[in-house]
C-alpha beads as a LAMMPS data file, in Angstrom:
LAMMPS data file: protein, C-alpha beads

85 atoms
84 bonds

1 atom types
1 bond types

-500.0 500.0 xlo xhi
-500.0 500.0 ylo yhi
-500.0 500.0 zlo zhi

Masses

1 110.0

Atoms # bond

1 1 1 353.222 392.760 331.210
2 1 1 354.951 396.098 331.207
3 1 1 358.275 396.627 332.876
4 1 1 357.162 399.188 335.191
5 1 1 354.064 396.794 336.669
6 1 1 356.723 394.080 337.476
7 1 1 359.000 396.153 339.588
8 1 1 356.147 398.197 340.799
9 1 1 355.151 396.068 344.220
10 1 1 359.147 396.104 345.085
11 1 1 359.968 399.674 344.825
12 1 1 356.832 400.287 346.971
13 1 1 358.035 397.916 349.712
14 1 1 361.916 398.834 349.301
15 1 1 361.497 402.785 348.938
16 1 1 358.300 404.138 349.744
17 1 1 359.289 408.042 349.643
18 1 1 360.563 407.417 345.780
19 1 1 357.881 405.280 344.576
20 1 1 355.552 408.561 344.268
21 1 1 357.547 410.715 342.495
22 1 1 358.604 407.820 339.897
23 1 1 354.861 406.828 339.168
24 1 1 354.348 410.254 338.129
25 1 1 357.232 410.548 335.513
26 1 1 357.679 406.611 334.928
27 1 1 355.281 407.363 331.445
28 1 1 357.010 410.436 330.284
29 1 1 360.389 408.086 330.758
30 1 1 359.198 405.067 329.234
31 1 1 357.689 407.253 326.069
32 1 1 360.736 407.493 324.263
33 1 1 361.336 403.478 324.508
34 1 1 357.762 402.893 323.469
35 1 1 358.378 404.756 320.014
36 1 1 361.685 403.568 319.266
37 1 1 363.804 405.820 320.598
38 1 1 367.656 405.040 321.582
39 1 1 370.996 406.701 322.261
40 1 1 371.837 410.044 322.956
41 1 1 368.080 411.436 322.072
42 1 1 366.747 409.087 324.387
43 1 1 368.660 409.696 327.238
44 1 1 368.633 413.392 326.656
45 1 1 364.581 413.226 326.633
46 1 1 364.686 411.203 329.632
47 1 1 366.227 413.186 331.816
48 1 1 365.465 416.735 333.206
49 1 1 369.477 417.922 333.357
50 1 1 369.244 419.527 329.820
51 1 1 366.581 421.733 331.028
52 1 1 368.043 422.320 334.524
53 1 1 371.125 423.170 333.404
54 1 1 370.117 425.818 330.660
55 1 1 368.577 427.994 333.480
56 1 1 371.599 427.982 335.655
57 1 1 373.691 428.898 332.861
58 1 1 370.706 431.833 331.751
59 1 1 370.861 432.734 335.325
60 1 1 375.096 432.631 335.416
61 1 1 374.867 435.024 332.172
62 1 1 371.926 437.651 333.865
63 1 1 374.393 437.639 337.402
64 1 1 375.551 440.758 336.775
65 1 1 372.928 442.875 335.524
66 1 1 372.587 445.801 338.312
67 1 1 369.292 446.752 336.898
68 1 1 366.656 445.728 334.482
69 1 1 365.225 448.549 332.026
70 1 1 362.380 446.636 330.907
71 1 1 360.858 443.266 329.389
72 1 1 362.551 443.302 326.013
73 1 1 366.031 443.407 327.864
74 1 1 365.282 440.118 330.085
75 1 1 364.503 438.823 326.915
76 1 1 367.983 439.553 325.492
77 1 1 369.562 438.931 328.404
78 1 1 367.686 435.168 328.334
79 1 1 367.966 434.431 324.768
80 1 1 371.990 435.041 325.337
81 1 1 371.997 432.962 328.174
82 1 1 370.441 430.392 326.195
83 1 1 372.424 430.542 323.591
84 1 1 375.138 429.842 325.448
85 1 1 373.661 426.583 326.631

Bonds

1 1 1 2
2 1 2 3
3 1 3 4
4 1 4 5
5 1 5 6
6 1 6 7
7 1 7 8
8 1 8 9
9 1 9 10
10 1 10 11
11 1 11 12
12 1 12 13
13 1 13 14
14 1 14 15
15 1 15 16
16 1 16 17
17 1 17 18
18 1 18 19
19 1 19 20
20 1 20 21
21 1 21 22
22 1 22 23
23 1 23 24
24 1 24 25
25 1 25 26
26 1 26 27
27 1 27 28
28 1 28 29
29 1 29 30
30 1 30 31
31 1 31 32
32 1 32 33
33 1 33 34
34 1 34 35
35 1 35 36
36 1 36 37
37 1 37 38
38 1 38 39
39 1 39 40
40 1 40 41
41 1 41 42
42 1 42 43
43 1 43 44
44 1 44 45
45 1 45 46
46 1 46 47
47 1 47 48
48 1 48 49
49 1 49 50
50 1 50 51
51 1 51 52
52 1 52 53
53 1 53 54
54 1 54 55
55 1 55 56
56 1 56 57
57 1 57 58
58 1 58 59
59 1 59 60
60 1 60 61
61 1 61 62
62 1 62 63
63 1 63 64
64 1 64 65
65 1 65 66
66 1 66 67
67 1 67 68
68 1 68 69
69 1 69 70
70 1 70 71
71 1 71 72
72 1 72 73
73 1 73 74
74 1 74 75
75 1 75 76
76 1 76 77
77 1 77 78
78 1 78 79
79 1 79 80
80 1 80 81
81 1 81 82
82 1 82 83
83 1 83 84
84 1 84 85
């Protein structure tokens, strides 16, 4: 029986407003332990903080920009930003 289907029942009963939410990203968080994967990988692809925390760093680095001349310069301003992350 898979881990999620025995703990299922109780986190409906116990926290109703969380249960949705997890259902929807309990397979992309159980992926990485289905093929194997452990350590830092794994907890890096389980969690969305990598991700969120590029952007706020792109968006730290594009602060002070007074004004944008076009598309190619968001890109440079981005691709610093990420760079940086």
């Amino acid at each position: 029986m898979p881990v999620e289907a025995v703990h299922r029942p109780e986190l409906e009963r116990s926290w109703p407003d969380a249960a949705g939410p997890l259902r929807e990203g309990m397979d992309d968080t159980l992926t990485p332990m289905r093929l194997g994967i452990t350590g830092r990988l794994a907890k890096t692809l389980c969690s969305t903080n990598p991700c969120e925390s590029m952007i706020e760093i792109v968006r730290h680095t594009q602060r002070n920009v007074k004004r944008w001349q076009d598309g190619d310069m968001r890109k440079r301003w981005t691709a610093a930003g990420r760079l940086v992350a």
